[in-house]
C-alpha positions in Angstrom: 0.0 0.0 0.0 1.4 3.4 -0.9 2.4 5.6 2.3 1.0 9.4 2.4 4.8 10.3 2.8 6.0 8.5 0.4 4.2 9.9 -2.6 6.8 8.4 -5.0 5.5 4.6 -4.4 2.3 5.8 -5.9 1.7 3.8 -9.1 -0.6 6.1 -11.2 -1.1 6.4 -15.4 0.6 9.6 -16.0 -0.8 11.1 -19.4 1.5 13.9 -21.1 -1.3 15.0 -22.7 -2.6 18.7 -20.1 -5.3 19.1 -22.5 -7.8 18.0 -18.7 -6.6 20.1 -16.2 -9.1 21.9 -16.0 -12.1 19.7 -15.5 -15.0 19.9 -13.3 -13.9 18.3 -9.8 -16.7 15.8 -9.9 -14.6 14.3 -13.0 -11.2 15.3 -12.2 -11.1 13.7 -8.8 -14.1 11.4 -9.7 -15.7 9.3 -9.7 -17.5 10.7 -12.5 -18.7 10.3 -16.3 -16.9 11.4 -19.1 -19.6 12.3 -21.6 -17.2 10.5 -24.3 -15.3 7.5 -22.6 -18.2 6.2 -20.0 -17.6 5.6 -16.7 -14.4 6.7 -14.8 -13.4 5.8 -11.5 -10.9 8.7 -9.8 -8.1 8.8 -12.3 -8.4 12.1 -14.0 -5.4 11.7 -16.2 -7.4 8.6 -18.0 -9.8 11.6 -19.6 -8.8 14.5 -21.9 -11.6 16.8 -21.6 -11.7 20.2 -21.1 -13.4 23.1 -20.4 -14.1 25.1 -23.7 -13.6 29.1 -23.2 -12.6 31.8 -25.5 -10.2 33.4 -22.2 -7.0 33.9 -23.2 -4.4 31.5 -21.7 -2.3 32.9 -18.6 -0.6 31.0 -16.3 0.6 32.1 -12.9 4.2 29.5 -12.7 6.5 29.1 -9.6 9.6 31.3 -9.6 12.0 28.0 -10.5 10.1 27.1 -13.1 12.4 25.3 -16.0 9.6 22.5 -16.8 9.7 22.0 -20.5 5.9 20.7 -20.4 3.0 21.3 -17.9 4.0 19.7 -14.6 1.7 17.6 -12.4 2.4 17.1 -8.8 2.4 13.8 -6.7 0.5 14.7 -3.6 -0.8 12.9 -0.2 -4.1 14.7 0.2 -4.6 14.5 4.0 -0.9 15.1 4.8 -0.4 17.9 2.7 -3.8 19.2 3.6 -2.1 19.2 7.0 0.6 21.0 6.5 -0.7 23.7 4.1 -2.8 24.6 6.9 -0.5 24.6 9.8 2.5 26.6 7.5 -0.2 29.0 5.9 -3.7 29.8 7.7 -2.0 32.0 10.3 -5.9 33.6 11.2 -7.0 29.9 11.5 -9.8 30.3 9.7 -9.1 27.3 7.4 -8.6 30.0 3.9 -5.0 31.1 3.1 -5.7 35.0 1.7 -3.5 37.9 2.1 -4.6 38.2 5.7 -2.2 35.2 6.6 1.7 35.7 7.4 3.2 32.0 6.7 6.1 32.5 4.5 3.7 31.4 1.3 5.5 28.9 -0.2 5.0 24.9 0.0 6.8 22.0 -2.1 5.2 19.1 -3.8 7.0 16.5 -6.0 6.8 15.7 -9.1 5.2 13.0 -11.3 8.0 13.5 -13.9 10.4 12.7 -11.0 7.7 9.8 -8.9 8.2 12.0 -6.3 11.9 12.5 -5.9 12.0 16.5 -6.9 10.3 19.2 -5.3 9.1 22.3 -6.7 8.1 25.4 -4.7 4.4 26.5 -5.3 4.5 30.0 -4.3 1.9 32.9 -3.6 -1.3 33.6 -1.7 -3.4 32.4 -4.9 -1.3 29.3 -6.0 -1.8 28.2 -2.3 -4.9 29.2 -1.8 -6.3 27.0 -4.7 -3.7 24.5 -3.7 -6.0 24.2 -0.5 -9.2 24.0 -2.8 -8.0 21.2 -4.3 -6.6 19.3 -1.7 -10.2 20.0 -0.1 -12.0 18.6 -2.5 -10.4 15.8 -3.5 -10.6 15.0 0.4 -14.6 15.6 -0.2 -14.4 12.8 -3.2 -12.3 10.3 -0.7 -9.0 10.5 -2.6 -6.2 10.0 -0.6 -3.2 10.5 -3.3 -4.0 12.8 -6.6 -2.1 14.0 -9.4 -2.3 17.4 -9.7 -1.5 19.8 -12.4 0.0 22.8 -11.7 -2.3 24.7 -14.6 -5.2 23.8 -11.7 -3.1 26.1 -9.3 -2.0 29.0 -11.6 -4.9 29.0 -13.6 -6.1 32.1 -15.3 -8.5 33.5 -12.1 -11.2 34.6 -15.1 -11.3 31.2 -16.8 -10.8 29.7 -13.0 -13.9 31.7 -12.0 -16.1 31.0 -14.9 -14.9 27.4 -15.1 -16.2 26.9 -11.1 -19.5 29.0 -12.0 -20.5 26.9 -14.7 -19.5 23.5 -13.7 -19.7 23.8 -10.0 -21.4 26.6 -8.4 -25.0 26.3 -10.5 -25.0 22.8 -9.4 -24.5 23.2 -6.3 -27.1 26.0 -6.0 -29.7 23.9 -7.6 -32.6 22.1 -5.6 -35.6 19.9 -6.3 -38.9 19.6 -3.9 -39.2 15.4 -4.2 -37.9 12.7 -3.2 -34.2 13.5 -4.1 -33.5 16.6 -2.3 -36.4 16.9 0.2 -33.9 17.3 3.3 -31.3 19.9 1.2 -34.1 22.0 0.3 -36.1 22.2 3.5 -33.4 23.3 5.3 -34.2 26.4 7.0 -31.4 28.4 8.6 -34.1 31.4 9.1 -36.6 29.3 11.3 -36.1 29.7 15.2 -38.7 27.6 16.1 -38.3 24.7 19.3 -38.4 22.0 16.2 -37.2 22.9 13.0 -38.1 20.6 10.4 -38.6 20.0 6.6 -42.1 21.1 6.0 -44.2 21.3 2.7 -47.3 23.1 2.6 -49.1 22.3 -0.8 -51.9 23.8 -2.8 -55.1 21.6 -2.4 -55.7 22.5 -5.8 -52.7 19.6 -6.4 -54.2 17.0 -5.3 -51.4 14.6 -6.8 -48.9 16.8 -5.1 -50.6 16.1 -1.9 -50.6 12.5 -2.5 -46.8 12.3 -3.5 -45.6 14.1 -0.1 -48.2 12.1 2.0 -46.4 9.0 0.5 -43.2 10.4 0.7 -43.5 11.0 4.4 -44.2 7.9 4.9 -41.6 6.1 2.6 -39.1 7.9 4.5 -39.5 8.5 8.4 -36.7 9.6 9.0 -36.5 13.0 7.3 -39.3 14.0 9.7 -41.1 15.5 6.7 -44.6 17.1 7.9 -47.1 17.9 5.2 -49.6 20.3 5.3 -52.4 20.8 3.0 -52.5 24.8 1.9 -56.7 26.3 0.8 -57.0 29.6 -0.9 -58.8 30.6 2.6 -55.7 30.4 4.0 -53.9 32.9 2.6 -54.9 35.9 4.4 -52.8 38.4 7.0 -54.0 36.0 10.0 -53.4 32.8 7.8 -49.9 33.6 7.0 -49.6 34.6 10.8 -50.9 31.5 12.3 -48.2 29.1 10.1 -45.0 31.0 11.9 -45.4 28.5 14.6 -44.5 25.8 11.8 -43.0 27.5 9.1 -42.2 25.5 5.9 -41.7 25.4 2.2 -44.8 26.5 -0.5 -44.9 23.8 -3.1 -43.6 24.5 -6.8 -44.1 22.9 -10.1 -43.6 19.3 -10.8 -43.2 17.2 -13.9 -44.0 13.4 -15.1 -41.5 11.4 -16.1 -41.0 7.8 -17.0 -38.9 6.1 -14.4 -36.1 4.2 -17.2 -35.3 1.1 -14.8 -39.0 0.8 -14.0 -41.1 2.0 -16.7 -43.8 3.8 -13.8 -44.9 7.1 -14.6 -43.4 8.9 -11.4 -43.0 12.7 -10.3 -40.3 14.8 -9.7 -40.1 18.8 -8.6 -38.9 20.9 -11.4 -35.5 22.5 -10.8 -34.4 25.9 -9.0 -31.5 28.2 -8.3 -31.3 29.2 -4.7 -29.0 32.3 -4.2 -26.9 30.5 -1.6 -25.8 31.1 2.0 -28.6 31.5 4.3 -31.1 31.8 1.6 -31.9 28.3 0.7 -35.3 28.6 -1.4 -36.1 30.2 -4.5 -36.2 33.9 -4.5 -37.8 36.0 -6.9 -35.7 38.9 -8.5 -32.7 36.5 -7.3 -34.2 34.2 -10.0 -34.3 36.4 -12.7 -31.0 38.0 -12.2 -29.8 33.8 -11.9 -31.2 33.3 -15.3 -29.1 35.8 -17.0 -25.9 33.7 -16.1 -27.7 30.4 -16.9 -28.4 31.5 -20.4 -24.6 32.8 -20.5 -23.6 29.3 -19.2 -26.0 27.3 -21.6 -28.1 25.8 -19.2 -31.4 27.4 -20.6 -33.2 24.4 -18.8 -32.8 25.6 -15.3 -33.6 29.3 -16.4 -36.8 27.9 -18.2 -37.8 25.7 -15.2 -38.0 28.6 -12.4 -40.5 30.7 -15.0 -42.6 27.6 -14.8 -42.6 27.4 -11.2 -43.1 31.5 -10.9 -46.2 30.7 -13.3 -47.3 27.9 -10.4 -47.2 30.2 -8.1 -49.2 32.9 -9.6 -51.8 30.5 -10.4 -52.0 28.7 -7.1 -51.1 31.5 -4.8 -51.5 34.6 -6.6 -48.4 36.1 -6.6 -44.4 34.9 -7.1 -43.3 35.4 -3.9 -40.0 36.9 -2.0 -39.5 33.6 -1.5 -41.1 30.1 -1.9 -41.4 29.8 2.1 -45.0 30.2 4.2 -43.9 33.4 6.1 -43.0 34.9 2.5 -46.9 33.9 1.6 -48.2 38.1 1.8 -44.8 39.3 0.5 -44.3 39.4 -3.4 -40.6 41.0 -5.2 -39.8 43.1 -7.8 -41.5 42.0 -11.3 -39.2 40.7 -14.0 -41.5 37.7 -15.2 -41.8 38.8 -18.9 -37.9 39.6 -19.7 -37.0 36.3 -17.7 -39.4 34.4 -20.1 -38.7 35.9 -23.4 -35.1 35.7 -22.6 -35.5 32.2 -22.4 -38.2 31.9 -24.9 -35.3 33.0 -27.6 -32.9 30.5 -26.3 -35.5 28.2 -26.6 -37.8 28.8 -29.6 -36.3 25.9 -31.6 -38.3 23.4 -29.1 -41.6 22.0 -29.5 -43.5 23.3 -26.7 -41.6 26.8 -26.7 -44.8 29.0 -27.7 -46.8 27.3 -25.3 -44.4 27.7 -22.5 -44.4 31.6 -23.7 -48.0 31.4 -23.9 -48.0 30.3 -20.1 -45.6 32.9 -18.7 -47.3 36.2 -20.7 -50.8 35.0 -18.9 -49.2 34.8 -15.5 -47.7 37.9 -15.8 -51.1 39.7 -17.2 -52.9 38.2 -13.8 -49.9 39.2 -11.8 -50.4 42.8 -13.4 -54.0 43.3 -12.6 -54.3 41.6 -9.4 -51.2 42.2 -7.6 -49.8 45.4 -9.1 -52.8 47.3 -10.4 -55.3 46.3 -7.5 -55.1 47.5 -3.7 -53.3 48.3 -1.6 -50.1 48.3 -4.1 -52.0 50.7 -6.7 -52.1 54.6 -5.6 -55.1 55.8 -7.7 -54.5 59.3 -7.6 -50.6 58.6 -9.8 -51.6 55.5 -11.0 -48.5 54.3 -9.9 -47.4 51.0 -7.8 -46.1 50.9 -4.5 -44.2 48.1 -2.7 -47.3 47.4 -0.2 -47.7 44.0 1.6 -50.4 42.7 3.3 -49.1 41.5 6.8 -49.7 41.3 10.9 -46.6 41.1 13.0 -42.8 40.8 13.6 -41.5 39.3 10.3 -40.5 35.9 11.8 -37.4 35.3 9.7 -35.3 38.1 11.0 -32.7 37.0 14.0 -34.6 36.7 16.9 -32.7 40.2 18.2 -33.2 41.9 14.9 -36.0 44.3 16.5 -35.1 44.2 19.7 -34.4 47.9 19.9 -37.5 48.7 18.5 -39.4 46.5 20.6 -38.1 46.9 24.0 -39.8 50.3 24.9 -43.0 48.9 24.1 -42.4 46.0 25.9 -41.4 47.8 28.6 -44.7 49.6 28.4 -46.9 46.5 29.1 -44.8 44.9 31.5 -44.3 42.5 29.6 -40.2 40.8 28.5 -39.9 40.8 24.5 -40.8 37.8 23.4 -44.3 37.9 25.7 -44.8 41.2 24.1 -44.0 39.5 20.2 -46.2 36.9 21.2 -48.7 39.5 22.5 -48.6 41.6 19.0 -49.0 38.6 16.8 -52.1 37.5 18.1 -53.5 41.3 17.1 -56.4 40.1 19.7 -56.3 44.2 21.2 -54.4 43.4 23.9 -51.9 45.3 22.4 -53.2 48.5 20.4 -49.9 50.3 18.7 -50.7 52.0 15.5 -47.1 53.4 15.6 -45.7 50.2 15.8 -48.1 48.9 13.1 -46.7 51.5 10.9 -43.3 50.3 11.1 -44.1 47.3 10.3 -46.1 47.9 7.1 -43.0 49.7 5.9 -40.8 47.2 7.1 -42.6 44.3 5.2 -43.0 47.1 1.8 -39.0 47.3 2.2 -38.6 43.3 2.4 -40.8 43.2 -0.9 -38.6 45.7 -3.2 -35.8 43.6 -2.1 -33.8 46.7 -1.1 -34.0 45.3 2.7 -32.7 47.7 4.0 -32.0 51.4 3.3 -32.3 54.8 4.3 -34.2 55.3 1.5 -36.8 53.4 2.1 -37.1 53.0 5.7 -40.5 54.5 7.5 -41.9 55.3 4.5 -41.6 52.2 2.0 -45.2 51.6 1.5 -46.0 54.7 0.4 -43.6 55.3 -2.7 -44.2 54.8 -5.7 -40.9 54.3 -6.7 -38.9 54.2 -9.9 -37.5 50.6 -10.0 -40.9 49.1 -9.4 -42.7 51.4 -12.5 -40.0 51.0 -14.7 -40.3 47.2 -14.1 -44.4 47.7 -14.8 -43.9 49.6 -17.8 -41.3 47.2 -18.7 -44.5 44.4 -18.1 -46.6 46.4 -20.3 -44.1 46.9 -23.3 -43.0 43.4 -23.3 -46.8 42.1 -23.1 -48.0 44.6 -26.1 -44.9 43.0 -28.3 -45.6 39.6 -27.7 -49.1 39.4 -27.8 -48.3 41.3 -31.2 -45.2 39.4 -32.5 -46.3 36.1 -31.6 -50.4 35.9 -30.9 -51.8 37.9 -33.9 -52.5 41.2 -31.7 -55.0 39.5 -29.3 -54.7 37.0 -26.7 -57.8 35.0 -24.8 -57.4 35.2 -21.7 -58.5 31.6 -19.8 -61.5 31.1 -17.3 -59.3 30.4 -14.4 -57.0 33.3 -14.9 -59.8 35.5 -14.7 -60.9 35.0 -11.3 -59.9 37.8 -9.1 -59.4 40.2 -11.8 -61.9 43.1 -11.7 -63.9 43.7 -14.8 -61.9 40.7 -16.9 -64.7 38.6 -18.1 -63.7 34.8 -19.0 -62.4 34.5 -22.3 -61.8 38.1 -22.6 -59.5 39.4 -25.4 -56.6 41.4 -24.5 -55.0 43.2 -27.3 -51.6 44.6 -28.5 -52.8 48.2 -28.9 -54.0 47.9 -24.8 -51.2 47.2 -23.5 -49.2 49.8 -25.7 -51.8 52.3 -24.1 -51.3 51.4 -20.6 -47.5 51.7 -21.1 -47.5 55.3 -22.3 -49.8 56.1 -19.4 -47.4 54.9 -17.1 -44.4 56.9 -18.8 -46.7 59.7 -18.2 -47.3 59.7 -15.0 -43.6 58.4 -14.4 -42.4 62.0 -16.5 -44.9 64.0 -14.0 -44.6 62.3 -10.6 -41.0 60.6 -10.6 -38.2 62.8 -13.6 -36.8 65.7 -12.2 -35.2 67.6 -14.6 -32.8 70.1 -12.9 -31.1 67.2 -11.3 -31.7 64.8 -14.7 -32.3 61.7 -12.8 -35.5 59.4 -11.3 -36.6 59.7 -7.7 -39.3 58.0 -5.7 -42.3 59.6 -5.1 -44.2 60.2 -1.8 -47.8 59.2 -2.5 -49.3 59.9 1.1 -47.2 63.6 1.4 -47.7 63.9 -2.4 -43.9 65.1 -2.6 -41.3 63.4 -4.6 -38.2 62.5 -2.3 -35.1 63.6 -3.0 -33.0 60.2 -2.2 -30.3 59.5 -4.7 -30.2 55.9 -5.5 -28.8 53.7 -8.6 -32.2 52.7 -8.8 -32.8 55.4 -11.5 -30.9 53.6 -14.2 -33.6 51.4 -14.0 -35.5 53.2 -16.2 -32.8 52.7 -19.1 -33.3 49.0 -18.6 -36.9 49.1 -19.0 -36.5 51.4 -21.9 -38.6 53.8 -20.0 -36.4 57.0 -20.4 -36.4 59.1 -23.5 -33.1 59.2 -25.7 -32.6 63.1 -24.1 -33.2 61.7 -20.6 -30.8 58.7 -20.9 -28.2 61.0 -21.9 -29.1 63.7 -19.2 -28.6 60.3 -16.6 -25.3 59.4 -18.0 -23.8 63.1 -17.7 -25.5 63.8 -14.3 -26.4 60.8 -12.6 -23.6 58.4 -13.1 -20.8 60.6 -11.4 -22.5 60.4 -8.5 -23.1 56.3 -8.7 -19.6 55.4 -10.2 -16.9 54.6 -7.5 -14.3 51.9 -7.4 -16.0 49.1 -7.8 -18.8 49.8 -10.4 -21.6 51.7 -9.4 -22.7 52.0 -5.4 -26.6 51.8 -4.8 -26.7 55.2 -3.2 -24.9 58.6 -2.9 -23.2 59.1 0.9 -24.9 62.8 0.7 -28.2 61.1 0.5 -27.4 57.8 3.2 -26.5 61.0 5.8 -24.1 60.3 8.6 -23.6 56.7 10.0 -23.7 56.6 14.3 -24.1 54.3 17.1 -27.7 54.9 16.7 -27.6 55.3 13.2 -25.9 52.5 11.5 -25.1 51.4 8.1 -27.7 50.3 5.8 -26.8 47.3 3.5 -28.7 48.5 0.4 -26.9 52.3 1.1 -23.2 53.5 0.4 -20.8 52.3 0.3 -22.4 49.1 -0.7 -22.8 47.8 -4.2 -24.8 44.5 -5.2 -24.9 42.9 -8.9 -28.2 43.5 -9.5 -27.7 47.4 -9.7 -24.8 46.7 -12.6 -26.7 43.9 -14.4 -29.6 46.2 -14.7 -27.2 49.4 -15.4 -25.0 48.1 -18.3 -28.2 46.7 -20.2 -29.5 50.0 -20.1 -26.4 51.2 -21.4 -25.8 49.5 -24.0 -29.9 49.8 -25.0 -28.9 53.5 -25.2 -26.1 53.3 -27.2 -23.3 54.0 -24.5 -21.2 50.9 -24.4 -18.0 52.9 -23.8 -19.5 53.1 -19.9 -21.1 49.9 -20.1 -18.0 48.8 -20.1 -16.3 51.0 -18.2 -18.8 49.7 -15.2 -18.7 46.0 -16.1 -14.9 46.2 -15.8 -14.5 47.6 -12.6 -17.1 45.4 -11.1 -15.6 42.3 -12.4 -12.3 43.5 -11.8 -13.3 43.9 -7.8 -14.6 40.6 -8.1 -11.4 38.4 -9.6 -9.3 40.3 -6.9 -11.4 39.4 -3.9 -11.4 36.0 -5.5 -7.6 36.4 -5.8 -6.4 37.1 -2.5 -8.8 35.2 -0.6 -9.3 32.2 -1.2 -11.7 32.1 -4.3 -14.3 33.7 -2.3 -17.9 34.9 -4.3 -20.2 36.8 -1.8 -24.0 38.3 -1.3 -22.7 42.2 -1.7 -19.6 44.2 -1.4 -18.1 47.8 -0.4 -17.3 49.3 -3.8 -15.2 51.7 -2.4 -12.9 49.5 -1.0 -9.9 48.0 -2.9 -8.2 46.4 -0.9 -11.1 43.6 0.6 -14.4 44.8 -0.9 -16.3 41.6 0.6 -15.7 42.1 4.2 -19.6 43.6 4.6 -20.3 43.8 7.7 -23.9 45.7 7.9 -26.6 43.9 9.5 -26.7 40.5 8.2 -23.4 40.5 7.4 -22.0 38.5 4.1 -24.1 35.9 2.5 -20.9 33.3 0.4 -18.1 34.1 3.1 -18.5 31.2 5.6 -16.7 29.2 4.7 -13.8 26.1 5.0 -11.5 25.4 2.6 -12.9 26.1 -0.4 -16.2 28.3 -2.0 -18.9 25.3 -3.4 -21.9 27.8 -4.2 -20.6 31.7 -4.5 -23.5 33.6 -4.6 -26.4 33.6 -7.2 -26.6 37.2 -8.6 -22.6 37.8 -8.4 -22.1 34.5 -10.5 -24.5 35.8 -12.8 -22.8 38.7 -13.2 -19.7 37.9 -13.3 -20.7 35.6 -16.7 -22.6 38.2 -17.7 -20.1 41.5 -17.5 -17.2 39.1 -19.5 -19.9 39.6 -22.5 -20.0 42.7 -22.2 -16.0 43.3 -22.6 -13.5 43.0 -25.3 -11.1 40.8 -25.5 -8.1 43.3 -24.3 -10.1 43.7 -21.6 -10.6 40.1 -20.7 -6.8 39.5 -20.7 -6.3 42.7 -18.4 -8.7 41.2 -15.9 -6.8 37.7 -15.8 -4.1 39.9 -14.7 -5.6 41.5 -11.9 -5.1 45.1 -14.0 -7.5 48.0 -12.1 -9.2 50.0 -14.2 -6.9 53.1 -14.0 -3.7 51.6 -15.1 -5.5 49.6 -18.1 -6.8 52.8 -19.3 -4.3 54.7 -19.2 -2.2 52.3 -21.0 -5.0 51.4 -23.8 -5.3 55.6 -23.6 -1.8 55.5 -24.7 -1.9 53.3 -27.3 -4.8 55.0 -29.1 -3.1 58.1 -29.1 -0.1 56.5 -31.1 
């Protein structure tokens, strides 16, 4: 039997072909299935795939490098694991980044040598993905591997988008069956005595009823407890009444033939959680998910989360924040009709694809009325949309201590400690009788819906705006509706029995039209021009529709309306000369200006959606509206410096992906700290998810830039030096 110190007595088929060192893990330290050669069983060098990518080559190669050809390394998993870790992780906090003080630098012999000759691997990043490795080959049970030393000095762009495509959307991806009931009823946000998996399931499905019944009882064990969800019981007290045994909301599922059985069995359709503590499917999170899906060719997870957003309009009446009961009064930003033409064009060659379009345009027309155009989200005096939820109560998802300094004074009050006060203003029985209070809350549950939890900008007054994000996406509803009922239905549409209920004055069967839907949308950019453009400042602001003011809170939130197409060609231009010096900073673009966040305190601290913070939805949404416009030279400009924050927190510690970062920050961008801290940065050894939004994203921005560009980034190049050397060279 080989010895882990004794590398060179491994016996191993040593291929001098590198053309696989870059395969996924799940092949590369196997076992796994090479979609040529069949089965394989743990010995990578048998296989010659490879990743395919456009990235130029760049390879980061020890200082004594004099290898004539690619060199592979003999190494002891666990012993080397070992030492790496006791040389190296200095913090102890099992990463090797630049926050570490071992002398960086670790040998490992050589396959060319079985072992004999040693070659220094140098440098934070060589070690740190030398610990990735070594981590998950431990994961796959491998005890010895041969290792190329491409793996380790790997181009960090084609290393990133290699682990995003292969690795991370996997490893994001959950089913509601059989397969991954206990993955994706995990619930790090319930604080109940007994948390469990729990499925609560329309009784409109029956057959989903039946196959959770049986599944609880096929498999004990997983404790699964299955509760049969009525219409009735979606209502403010409803939705109350279920914290005590909070659980997953059903989505889609499929038949399929079982292929060693022949039975017709069911399974959940796929979705794309965003990772960390958010382990269910989350609305905008899907959307801006799907962007990098498409990038990454996986249309079929893209196209399976609009089918289960369309389930959940028709069986609950809204697409949710997120697919769990407490999310039930809670709904997200709209972005059902880009999401599904988006896909629809990736798609259209397939059999079904107009039906599936078909599906998603009807969903979204009920969303529209009933949710978005219907109280209490509709102001009729604008005609605008407001985030508004329905809702009684302390949202229970928040840490248990999250409002504990809004609640203790009113605790106080009634005599009462804060949980019997909690306990006392759920029940809403008028024992407790706080309108203030009950205020808060409305806008703390309208802040949760826009996604933007939380901000200056929104807090104590969220319900009430109308606000530009939330319009733009409307209009954006309308537009797209009016073009594909025209493009692709003949100018009208019949509109189903069963999406008709609940819609006021929609008749079954009723005809919608092209030419309504056009009207609608120049309504809206009406009433957006009057109520929400200022045009001294030449950007978008919310509007106060209870003080019947328009605010004057800065946010990125006003390129929105180049997304949607919402802004003329003059005011697009007016927001890239006005508005984006305010937004652009280090890192991209930050989601607010520091003038408007005001001054951070004790008592007043930092807001996660305010500066200095900047997310990846705010630069998705900003460079498509960009480039709609015609101004790819900032498009770019943007996309670079986000991506370029990205690779080098990737870089120097330990290939780390995370929820949100300080854009101001060059140095270590992802060390957020405001409330819930950062979502994609716990954790050991190595990074299996990164974080929904920022791997789309990243996959997304590389479009977007040339290939000079591309090679700058794989460099680790800022944004200053590479334009002023590209600067340079244009003026020769």
């Amino acid at each position: 039997m080989p010895s882990e110190q004794s590398p060179r007595l491994l016996s191993v088929r040593v291929n001098s072909d590198n053309a696989d060192a870059f395969t996924p893990p799940q092949i590369y330290y196997g076992p796994g299935k090479h979609p040529e050669r069949g089965e394989l069983h743990g010995h990578r060098t048998h296989t010659s795939l490879h990743e395919p990518s456009n990235l130029p080559a760049f390879r980061r190669m020890s200082l004594d490098d004099t290898a004539s050809e690619p060199r592979r390394f003999l190494v002891p998993v666990d012993s080397t694991l070992k030492s790496l870790l006791s040389r190296e992780d200095t913090d102890q906090n099992i990463q090797i980044t630049i926050d570490d003080h071992g002398p960086k630098v670790l040998s490992l012999g050589t396959v060319q040598s079985h072992g004999h000759n040693h070659v220094d691997v140098r440098g934070t990043y060589m070690l740190s993905n030398l610990l990735q490795e070594l981590t998950l080959a431990q994961g796959y049970g491998r005890k010895h591997i041969v290792l190329d030393e491409a793996r380790l000095s790997e181009n960090p762009v084609q290393r990133l988008s290699r682990l995003i495509r292969y690795s991370f959307w996997d490893n994001l991806t959950r089913r509601i069956d059989a397969s991954s009931i206990e993955l994706a009823g995990k619930d790090p946000k319930d604080w109940t005595d007994d948390p469990r998996p729990r499925i609560y399931v329309p009784v409109s499905c029956p057959e989903q009823v039946q196959y959770y019944e049986q599944l609880a009882k096929d498999q004990p064990k997983i404790r699964l407890d299955v509760h049969r969800l009525a219409p009735e019981d979606i209502t403010p007290e409803g939705i109350r009444d279920m914290n005590d045994k909070p659980g997953l909301l059903a989505l889609a599922m499929e038949q399929y033939s079982n292929t060693k059985t022949g039975a017709l069995e069911f399974r959940g359709l796929p979705f794309v959680v965003p990772g960390g503590r958010f382990n269910e499917m989350y609305g905008w999170d899907s959307y801006m998910e799907s962007i990098g899906l498409l990038v990454n060719e996986r249309a079929d997870l893209a196209k399976a989360m609009v089918v289960n957003f369309c389930f959940c309009i028709k069986h609950y009446g809204k697409i949710f924040n997120a697919n769990r009961t407490y999310y039930l009064g809670r709904t997200q930003p709209p972005f059902l009709t880009d999401m599904a033409l988006r896909v629809y064009e990736t798609t259209k060659h397939e059999a079904d694809a107009l039906a599936f379009l078909r599906e998603a345009i009807l969903a979204a027309i009920k969303e529209y009325h009933t949710v978005w155009m219907a109280s209490p989200r509709l102001d009729p005096l604008t005609g605008l949309s407001r985030y508004r939820p329905e809702g009684i109560g302390v949202p229970p998802e928040t840490e248990p201590t999250h409002f504990i300094h809004i609640l203790e004074p009113y605790a106080k009050k009634y005599g009462m400690s804060c949980p019997e006060f909690i306990q006392a203003y759920n029940r809403n029985d008028g024992t407790v009788n706080e309108p203030h209070l009950d205020e808060y809350f409305l806008h703390d549950r309208a802040v949760r819906e826009s996604g933007h939890d939380t901000s200056y900008r929104l807090e104590n007054v969220a319900a009430n705006l109308a606000t530009v994000d939330l319009n733009s996406l409307l209009y954006k509803y309308e537009i797209d509706i009016a073009r594909t009922i025209a493009t692709h239905f003949g100018g009208q549409l019949s509109i189903p029995p069963e999406l008709c209920a609940g819609v006021q004055g929609m008749k079954p069967n009723q005809v919608e039209t092209s030419a309504a839907w056009d009207r609608r949308a120049k309504n809206r950019r009406k009433a957006v021009d009057r109520y929400l453009w200022n045009e001294d400042v030449g950007m978008y602001f919310d509007y106060d529709t209870v003080r019947k003011e328009q605010t004057d809170y800065e946010s990125a939130t006003t390129f929105w309306a180049m997304w949607a197409g919402l802004a003329t060609p003059r005011q697009a231009a007016a927001l890239v000369i006005k508005a984006l010096p305010k937004f652009e900073v280090f890192g991209g673009l930050v989601s607010g200006t520091e003038k408007s966040r005001g001054q951070i305190s004790i008592e007043r601290p930092s807001r996660q959606w305010d500066y200095p913070y900047g997310w990846a939805p705010q630069q998705i949404l900003a460079w498509t509206g960009l480039l709609r416009y015609g101004f790819r030279e900032e498009a770019e400009r943007l996309a670079y410096k986000w991506l370029y924050m990205v690779t080098k927190a990737f870089v120097d510690f330990n290939g780390i992906v995370v929820e949100k970062y300080d854009v101001t920050r060059p140095i270590d961008p992802h060390k957020v700290e405001a409330e819930y801290g950062n979502q994609g940065s716990d954790f050991k050894g190595v990074a299996r998810e990164g974080f929904g939004w920022v791997n789309a994203s990243y996959v997304y921005g590389l479009t977007i830039l040339n290939t000079h560009m591309k090679r700058a980034l794989g460099t680790c190049t800022p944004w200053e030096t590479f334009h002023k050397a590209t600067a340079s060279d244009d003026g020769l």
